[in-house]
C-alpha positions in Angstrom: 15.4 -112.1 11.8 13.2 -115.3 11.1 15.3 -117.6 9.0 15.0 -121.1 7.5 17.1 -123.7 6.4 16.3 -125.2 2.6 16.5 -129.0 1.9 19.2 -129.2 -0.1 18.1 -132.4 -2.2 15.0 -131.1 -2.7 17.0 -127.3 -4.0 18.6 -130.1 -6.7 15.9 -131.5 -7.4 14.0 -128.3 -8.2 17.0 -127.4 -10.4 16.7 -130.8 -12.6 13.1 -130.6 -12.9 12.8 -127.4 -14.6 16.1 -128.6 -17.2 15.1 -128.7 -21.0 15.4 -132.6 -21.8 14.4 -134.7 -18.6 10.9 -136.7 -17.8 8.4 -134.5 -16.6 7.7 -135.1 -12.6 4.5 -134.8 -9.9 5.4 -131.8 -7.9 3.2 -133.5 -5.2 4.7 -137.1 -5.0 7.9 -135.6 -5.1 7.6 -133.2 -2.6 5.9 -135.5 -0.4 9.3 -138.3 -0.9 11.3 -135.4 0.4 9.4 -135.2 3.1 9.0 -139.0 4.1 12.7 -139.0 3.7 13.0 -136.2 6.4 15.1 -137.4 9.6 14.9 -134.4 12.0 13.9 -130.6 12.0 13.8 -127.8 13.7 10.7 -125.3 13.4 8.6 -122.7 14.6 5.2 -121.7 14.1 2.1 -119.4 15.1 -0.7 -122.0 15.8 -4.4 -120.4 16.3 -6.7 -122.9 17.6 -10.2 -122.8 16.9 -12.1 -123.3 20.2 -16.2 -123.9 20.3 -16.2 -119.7 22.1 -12.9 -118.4 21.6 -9.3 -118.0 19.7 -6.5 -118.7 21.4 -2.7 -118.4 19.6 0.3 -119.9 20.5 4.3 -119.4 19.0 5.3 -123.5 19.4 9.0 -124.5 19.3 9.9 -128.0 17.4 11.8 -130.5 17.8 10.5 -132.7 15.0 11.6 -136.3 14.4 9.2 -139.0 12.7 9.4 -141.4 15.8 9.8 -138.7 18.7 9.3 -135.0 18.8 9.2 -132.4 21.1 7.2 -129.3 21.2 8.0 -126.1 23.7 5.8 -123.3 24.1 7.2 -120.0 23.0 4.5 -117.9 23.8 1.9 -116.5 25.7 4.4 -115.7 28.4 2.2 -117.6 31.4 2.6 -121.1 29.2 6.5 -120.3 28.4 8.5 -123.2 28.7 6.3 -126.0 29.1 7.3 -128.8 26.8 5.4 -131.9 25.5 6.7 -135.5 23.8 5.1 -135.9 21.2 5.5 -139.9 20.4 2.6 -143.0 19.1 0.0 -141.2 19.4 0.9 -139.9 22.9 1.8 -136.6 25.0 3.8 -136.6 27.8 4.1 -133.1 29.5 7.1 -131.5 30.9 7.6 -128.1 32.9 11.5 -127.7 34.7 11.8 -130.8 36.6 8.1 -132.2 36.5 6.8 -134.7 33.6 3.5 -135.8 33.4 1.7 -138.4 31.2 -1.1 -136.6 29.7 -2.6 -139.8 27.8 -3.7 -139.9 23.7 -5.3 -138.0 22.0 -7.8 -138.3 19.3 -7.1 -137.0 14.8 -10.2 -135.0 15.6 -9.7 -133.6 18.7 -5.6 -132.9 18.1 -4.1 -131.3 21.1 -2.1 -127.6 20.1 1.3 -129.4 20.4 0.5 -132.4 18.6 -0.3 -129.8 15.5 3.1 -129.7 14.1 4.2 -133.1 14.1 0.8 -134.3 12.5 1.4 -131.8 9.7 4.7 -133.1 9.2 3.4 -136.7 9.1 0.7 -135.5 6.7 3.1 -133.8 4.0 5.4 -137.0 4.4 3.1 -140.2 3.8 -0.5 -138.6 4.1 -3.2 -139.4 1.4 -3.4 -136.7 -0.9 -6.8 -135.7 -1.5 -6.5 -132.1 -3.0 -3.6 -130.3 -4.6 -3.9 -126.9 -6.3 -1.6 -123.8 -7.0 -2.1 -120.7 -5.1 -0.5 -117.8 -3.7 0.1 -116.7 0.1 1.0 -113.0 0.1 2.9 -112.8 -3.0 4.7 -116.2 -3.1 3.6 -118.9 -5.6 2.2 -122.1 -3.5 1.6 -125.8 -4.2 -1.1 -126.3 -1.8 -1.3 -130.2 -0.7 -4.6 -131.3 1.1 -3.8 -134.9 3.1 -5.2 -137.2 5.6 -4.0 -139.8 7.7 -5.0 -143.7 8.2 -6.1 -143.3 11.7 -8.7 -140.6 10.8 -9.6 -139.8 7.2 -12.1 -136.9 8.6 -9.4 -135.1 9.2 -7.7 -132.7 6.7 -3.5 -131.6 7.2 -3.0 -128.8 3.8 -0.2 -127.2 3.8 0.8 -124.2 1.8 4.5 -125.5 0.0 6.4 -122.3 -1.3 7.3 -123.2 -5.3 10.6 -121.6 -4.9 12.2 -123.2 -1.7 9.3 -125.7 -1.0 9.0 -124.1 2.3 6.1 -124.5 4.1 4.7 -121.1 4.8 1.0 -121.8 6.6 -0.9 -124.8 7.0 -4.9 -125.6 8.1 -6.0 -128.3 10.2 -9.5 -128.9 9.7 -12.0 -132.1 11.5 -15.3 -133.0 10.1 -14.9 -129.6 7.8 -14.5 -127.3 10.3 -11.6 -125.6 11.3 -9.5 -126.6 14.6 -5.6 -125.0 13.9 -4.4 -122.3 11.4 -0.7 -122.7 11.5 1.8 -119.4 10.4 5.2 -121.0 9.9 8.3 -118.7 10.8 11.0 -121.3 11.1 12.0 -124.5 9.2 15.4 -125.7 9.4 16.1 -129.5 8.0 18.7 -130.7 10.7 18.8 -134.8 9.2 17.5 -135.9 6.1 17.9 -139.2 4.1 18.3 -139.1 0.3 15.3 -140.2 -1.1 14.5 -143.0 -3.4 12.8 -141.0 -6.0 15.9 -138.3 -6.5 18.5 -141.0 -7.2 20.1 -140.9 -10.9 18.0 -138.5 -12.7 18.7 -137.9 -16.3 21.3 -135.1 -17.8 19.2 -132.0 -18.9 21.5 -129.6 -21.5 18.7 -126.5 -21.2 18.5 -124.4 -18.6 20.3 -125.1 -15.8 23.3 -122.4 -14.6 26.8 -123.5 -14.6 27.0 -123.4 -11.2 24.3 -125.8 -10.3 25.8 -128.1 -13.1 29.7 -128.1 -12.1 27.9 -128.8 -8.6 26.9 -132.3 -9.4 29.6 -133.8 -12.3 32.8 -131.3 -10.8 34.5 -131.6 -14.5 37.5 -129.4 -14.1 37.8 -129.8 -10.0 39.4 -132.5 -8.6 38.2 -134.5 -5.8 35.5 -131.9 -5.2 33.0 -133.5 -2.6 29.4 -133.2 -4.3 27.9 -131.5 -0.9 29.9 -128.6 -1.7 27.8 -127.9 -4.4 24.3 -127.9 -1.7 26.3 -126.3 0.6 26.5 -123.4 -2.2 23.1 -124.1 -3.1 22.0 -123.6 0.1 23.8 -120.4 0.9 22.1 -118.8 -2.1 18.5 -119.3 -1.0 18.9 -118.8 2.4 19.6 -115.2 2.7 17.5 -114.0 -0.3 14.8 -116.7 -1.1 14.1 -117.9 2.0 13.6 -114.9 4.0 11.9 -113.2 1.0 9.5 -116.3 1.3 8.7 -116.2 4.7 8.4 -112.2 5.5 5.7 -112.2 1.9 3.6 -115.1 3.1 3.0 -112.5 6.7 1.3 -109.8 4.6 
């Protein structure tokens, strides 16, 4: 069963944005401080790359952190196994006890294993340059379009699931045409940072649940640590929301 892991600030944050009373928010600059704020993940995707004569599709394995990641090929069976560091710009190869330096690469020409990290740099301090609402399968989507500063002709959007602000498939395109289509099947947030833009935000009386609201102020339980209350939070999505959001955005 394909499963994913919600942030659970970014689950709070949801909850406060849509409460009666508070300042209305950009669902795009906050989304994108969650994901600057991101320390490490773990994910999994379908990546189909666009060559000049052919398709070819690999299932990539991620070890994502903003300095450093590492990327393991899932699948087809004859590439199983064989890693790459993914780190300045850089990939450095590795398959069981061999490691090779396999040089840069250029934003337009973005090697498969590179695909994922650059998507994550994109959602996290990219330049947004298109943002839209949209649906993949049957889930609601806040599509973000972004490039980066060492190659504007390159475009990172990324389909963002409203409800658990998952991202369920992303596009890779250089010059306009299309290089990667990405199919995400796993995000779990293993280290994250609270962000700058989530601190002290404003009591809201309407429409939150109890439980999300005991969560954060604990009124009648003591000494009740507040990441009980994510922990809760987290729960809840995970088994319902989550895989709901992934196994819709496949048909």
């Amino acid at each position: 069963m394909r499963k994913a892991l919600l942030f659970a600030p970014m689950l709070m944050l949801l909850l406060t944005a849509c409460g009666g009373g508070g300042e209305k928010v950009d669902p795009a600059a906050e989304l994108q401080a969650q994901y600057a704020a991101l320390g490490a993940a773990t994910m999994e995707a379908d990546v189909i790359c666009h060559y000049a004569d052919e398709l070819r599709t690999y299932t990539l394995l991620c070890a994502y952190t903003p300095a450093e990641s590492t990327v393991t090929v899932l699948a087809p069976a004859n590439l199983s196994g064989i890693s790459a560091t993914v780190a300045d710009g850089k990939l450095h190869l590795n398959y069981e006890d061999i490691s090779l330096d396999a040089g840069g690469y250029s934003a337009a020409a973005i090697s498969p294993v590179a695909a994922l990290p650059r998507l994550m740099a994109a959602a996290g301090s990219g330049y947004l340059t298109e943002q839209s609402e949209e649906t993949v399968g049957d889930r609601t989507c806040l599509r973000l379009a972004c490039d980066l500063p060492d190659d504007e002709t390159t475009v990172y959007t990324t389909w963002f699931d409203q409800e658990t602000l998952l991202p369920l498939r992303s596009e890779i395109t250089a010059d306009g045409e299309m290089v990667f289509e990405v199919a995400w099947n796993r995000f779990e947030v293993t280290s994250q940072a609270a962000p700058q833009d989530t601190q002290a935000a404003p009591p809201s009386g309407g429409g939150q649940p109890e439980g999300e609201q005991s969560g954060q102020t604990a009124p009648e339980e003591p000494a009740a640590p507040a990441e009980d209350a994510s922990q809760l939070a987290e729960d809840a999505w995970t088994e319902a929301e989550e895989a709901a959001a992934y196994a819709s955005a496949e048909e």
